[in-house]
N, C-alpha and C positions, 0 to 999 in steps of 0.2 A: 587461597584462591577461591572466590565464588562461583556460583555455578553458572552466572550469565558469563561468565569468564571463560569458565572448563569450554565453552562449547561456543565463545566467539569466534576460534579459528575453522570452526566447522560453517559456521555461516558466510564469512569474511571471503573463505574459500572458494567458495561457491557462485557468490556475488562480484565479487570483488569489480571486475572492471567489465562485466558484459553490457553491451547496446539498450537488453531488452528491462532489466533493472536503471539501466542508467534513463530509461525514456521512463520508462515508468516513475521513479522517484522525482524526476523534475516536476515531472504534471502533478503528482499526488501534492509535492511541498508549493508547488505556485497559485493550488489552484485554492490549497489550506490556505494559503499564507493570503489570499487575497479575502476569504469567506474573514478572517481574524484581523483584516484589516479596513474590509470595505474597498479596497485601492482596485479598480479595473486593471489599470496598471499592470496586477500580479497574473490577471489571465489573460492579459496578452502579453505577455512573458511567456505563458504555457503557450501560445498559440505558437510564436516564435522560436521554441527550445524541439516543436513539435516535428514546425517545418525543417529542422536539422535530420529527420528521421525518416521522413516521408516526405511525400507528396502532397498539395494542397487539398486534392478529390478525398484521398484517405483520413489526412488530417482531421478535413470540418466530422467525420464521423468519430474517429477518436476523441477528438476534442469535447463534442459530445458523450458519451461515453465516459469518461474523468468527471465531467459535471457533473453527471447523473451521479457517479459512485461518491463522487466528495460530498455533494450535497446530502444524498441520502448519509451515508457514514453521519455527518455533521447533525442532520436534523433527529438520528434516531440514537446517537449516544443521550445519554444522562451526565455527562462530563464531558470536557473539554477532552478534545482528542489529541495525543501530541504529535508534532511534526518537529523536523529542522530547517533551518536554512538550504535553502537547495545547494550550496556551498559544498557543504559538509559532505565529508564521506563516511559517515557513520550515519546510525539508525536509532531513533528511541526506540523503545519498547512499544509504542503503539506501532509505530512504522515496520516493525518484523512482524507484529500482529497483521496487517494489512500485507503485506508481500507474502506472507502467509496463506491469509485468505484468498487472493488472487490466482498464486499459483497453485493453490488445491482447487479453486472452480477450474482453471482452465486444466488441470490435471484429471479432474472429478471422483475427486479423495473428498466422498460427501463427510467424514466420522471430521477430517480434519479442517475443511471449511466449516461447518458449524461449530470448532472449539473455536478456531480464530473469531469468528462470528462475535458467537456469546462473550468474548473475552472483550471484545470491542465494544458491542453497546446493547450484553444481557442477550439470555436466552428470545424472551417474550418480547425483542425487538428484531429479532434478526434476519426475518424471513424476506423484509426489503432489502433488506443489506445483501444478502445472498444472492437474490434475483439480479442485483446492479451489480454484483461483483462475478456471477454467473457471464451478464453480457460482457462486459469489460474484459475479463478472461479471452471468450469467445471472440469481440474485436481484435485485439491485442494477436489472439492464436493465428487468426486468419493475415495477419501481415508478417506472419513469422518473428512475431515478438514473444517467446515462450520462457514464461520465468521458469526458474530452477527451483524445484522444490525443497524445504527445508529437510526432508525426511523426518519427522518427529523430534525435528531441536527442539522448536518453543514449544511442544506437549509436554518435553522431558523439562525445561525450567518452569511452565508454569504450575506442570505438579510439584515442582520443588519447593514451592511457594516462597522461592528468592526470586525476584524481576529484578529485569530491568531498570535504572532509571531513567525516572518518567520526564522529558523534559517539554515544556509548548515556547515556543519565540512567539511572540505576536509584535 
């Protein structure tokens, strides 16, 4: 058994069918999957997946909010980041990176936001990624959307230095 394995039920557990992961993954993948396709199309899909969740006053801010973090994520990696199909109930390895990072800002487990950070797109890029994923956090907390934090899963596989695999849909 590998070790993204040993400690999938510990994640899966955790996540498995809450509101505020489930809001979160949709926008994060529609709003990738639109930046990987150019298709408007994909963010109004987020807009629409959104209004499932909220209210249209809250929306336009979170909506915002998701742009700001996708884009930056997107403009300050050095590689392609990976996402899935919003389908999907499983996570690549960039997508636990980023729920990661999310729920240690809105947490304020600074040691463990900046691994997620650096892991996603390098130490000497992260400081924007942090700020957008600090608000985001903070939007998200204030409607009572509070992800569940990993506790040190992805510290403990990515010092294991077995990941994940990495997959991108485009």
């Amino acid at each position: 058994m590998s070790e993204h394995q040993t400690h999938a039920p510990e994640v899966a557990g955790q996540h498995a069918d809450a509101p505020a992961e489930h809001l979160f993954f949709a926008q994060y993948r529609y709003w990738m999957a639109g930046y990987a396709t150019r298709d408007m199309f994909c963010w109004d899909c987020a807009w629409d997946a959104l209004l499932r969740y909220v209210a249209p006053e809250v929306g336009k801010a979170l909506y915002a909010e998701f742009h700001l973090f996708t884009r930056i994520l997107n403009q300050s990696s050095r590689r392609p980041i990976g996402w899935l199909p919003d389908i999907c109930r499983c996570l690549c390895r960039d997508e636990y990176w980023v729920l990661n990072l999310v729920a240690a800002s809105q947490q304020g487990h600074a040691h463990e936001e900046l691994l997620a950070a650096a892991e996603l797109v390098g130490i000497d890029d992260a400081r924007a990624l942090l700020g957008a994923s600090r608000s985001l956090g903070r939007a998200l907390k204030a409607e009572q959307f509070v992800l569940a934090p990993l506790e040190g899963v992805l510290t403990r596989i990515g010092r294991a230095g077995r990941v994940l695999p990495q997959t991108t849909w485009h």
